[in-house]
N, C-alpha and C positions, 0 to 999 in steps of 0.2 A: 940150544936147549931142546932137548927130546920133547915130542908132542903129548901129551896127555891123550890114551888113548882109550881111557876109562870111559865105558859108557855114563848117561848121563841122567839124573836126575833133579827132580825141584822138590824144595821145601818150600810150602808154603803153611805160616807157621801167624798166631795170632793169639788174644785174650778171647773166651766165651764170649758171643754176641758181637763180633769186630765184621761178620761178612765175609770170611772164609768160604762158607761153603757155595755159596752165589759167585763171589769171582773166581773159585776153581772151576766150577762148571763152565761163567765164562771163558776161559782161557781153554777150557779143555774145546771149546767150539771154534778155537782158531789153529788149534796147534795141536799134535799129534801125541795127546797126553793122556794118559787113563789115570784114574783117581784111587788113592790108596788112604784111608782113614788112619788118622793118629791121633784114636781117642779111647781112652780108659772107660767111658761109659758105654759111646754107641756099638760095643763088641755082643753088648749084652740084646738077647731077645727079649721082644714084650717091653720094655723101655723105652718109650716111643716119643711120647709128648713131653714128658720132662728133661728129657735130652736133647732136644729139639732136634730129635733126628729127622734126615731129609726124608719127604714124605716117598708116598710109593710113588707117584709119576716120575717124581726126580729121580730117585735111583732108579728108574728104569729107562730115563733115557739119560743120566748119566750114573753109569756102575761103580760103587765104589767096595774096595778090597777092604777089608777086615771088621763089615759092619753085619751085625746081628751072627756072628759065629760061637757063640757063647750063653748058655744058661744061666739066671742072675745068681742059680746056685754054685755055681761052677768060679772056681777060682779063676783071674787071665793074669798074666806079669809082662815087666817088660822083655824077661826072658822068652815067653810065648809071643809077643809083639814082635821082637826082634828076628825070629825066626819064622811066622807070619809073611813079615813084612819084604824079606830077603827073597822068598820061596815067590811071591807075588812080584816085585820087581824083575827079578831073573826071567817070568812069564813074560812080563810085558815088553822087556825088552828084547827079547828073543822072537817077537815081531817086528819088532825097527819101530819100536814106539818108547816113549819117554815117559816112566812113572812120576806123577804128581801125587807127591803124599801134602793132604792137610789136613790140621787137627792143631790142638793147641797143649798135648799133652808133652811137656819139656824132657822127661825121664825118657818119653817112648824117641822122641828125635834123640836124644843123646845116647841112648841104649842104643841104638840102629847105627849111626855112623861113628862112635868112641867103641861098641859094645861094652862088656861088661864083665868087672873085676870079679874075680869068685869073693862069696860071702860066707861066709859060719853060716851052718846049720843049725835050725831054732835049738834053742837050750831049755826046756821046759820048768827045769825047777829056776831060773832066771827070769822067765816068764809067767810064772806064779808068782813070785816075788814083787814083782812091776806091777802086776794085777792087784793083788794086797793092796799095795802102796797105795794104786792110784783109786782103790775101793776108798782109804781113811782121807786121802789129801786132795782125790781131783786129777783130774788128767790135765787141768789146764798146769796145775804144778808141775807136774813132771815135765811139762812142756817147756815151761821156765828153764827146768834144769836140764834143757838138748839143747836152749837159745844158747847155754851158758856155754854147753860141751860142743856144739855143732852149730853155729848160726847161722851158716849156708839150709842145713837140713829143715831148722825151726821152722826159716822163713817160708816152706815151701809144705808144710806140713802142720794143717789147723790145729787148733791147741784143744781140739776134744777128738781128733782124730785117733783114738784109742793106740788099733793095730798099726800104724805105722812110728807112732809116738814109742809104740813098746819095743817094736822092732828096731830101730833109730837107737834108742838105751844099750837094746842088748846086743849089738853088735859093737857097742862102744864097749863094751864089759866083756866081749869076747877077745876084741880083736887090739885096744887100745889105741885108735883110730876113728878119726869121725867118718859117718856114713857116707856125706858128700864129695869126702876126700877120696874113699874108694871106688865110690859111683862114678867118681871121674878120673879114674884111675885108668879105665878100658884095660881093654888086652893088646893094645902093643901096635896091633893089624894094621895098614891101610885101608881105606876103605873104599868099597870096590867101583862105588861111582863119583865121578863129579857132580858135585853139587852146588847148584844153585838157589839158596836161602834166601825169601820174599818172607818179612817180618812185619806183618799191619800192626804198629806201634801209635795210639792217638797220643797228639800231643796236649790234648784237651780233656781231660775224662768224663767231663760231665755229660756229652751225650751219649758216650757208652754207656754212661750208670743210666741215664734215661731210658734209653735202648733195653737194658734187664731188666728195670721195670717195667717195661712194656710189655718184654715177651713175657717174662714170669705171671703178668697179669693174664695174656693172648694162651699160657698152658694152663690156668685154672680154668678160663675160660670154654678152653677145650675135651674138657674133662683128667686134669691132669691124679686131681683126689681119688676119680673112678682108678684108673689105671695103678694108682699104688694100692685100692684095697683091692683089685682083682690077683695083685703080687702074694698080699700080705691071706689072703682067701686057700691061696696053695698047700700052704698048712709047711712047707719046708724051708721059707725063707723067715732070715732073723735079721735084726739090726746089725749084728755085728758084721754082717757079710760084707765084703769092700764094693755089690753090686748096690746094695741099698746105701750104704756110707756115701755114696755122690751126692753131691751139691742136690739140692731141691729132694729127693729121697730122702735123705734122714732127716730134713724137716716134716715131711709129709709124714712118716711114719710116726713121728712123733707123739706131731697134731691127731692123727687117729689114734693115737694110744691115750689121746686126753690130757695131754700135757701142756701143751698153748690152746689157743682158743686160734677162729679165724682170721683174724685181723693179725697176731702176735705170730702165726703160722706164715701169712704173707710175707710180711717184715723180715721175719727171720729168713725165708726163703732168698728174697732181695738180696740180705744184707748178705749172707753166706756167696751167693752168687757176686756181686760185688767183690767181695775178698778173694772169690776163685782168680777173680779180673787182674786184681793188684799181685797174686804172687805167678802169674802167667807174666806179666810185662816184667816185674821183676827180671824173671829170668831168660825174657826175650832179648833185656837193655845188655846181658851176661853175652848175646850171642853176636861179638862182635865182626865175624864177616859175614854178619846176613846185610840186605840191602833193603833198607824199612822206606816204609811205606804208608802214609798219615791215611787212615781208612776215612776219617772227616773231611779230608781236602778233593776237591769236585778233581775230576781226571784221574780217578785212582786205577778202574780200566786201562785206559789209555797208557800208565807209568808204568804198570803191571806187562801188558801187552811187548812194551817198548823194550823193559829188562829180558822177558823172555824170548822175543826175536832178537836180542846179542847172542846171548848166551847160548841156542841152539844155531845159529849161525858162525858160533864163534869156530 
């Protein structure tokens, strides 16, 4: 059998609040790895506390590729991820070093090594139509009706999540195809490294959910309200953007606009966060040759350590 002579790379892949970014860093101090983010939020600058981005000492003594490249005004996709993320691996291994991407965004891992089916381009009077609709019924309605047409897609996409909720519709009405069907569709490609996939999967949830309450608590604590009205102060940013749509962001924006109080501001913060948790495992449990890893069970260093000295030995 021919040897696999594809350079090499690791996934290290997780729910919000699982310890991702603490064991990348550890692993990156034993083995010859540089860090590459795979996250929808931390691309955005000025997002700081509520993304629980890694502070400044840590990113300065561990560098991570695709964090703060982006304006919260500024659109990113997994098509920009994807092309990011190649352009940054290619760097690092073109020093005889091994990129470690983590992050827990599942499109941005699947974008990167399936890449990605061409899609229809937005249809606008389809998308005033959705708009309409979900003005009289609800976006949680129409969200009903993508469980119905796409249940891969629903599951992974909140049910007030407008723009993708609309987008999700209108390429079923373009294309007669569910979205998830063609997301995983890729283009055909090999891909150009080997990979080895570390899945921190708890078999337990309830400290995770402990854990987001905690931090959600530890980013109010830190000024996370100041940080959204210094956003929302800019005068160019809106709800609708997919930079303010992240988990804890469009509750906070909310809450400023007077719509919860702070207690119901909390809670919803939590709960949202919590739900980001369940549809990331969801589709961790999807990723059947990754090698998981109980982030609750004591020796997780150690299992982590043990998988990646095979694997770059191998």
């Amino acid at each position: 059998m021919p040897i696999d002579q594809r350079p090499l790379a690791v996934f290290l892949m997780g729910p919000t609040a699982s310890g991702k970014t603490a064991l990348a860093c550890a692993l990156s101090d034993r083995f010859p790895v540089e860090l590459v983010s795979v996250d929808s939020a931390l691309v955005y600058r000025g997002m700081d506390i509520g993304t629980a981005k890694p502070d400044a000492a840590t990113l300065q003594r561990y560098p991570h590729r695709l964090i703060d490249i982006r304006d919260p005004a500024e659109p990113y996709s997994a098509a920009d991820f994807r092309a990011g993320a190649i352009e940054a691996m290619r760097d690092i291994a073109s020093r005889g070093r091994v990129p470690l991407l983590v992050g827990g965004t599942g499109l941005y891992f699947r974008a990167l090594q399936q890449g990605l089916s061409p899609l229809p381009e937005a249809d606008a009077a389809i998308r005033e139509r959705l708009g309409a609709e979900a003005a009289r019924i609800g976006w949680p309605a129409l969200h009903e009706r993508l469980r119905q047409l796409d249940p891969a897609a629903a599951a992974r996409i909140g049910p007030n999540d407008a723009q993708r909720i609309q987008r999700a519709l209108e390429v079923i009405e373009l294309t007669g195809r569910p979205l998830s069907e063609q997301q995983r569709g890729g283009n055909g490609a090999r891909f150009l490294w080997r990979v080895l996939k570390l899945a921190l999967l708890p078999a337990d949830r309830a400290p995770l959910h402990a854990r987001i309450a905690q931090r959600f608590d530890a980013m109010l604590a830190a000024g996370f309200l100041d940080e959204v009205r210094a956003l929302r102060e800019r005068g160019d940013l809106h709800a609708d953007l997919p930079a303010i749509r992240a988990v804890g962001y469009r509750q906070a924006w909310e809450h400023l606009d007077g719509q919860t109080d702070a207690a119901q501001f909390r809670d919803r913060g939590v709960f949202a966060t919590r739900q980001l948790a369940k549809r990331q495992i969801t589709w961790l449990r999807g990723e059947l040759d990754a090698r998981t890893l109980d982030p609750e069970r004591s020796g997780l260093l150690e299992r982590a350590l043990d998988a990646l000295a095979l694997f770059l030995d191998a």
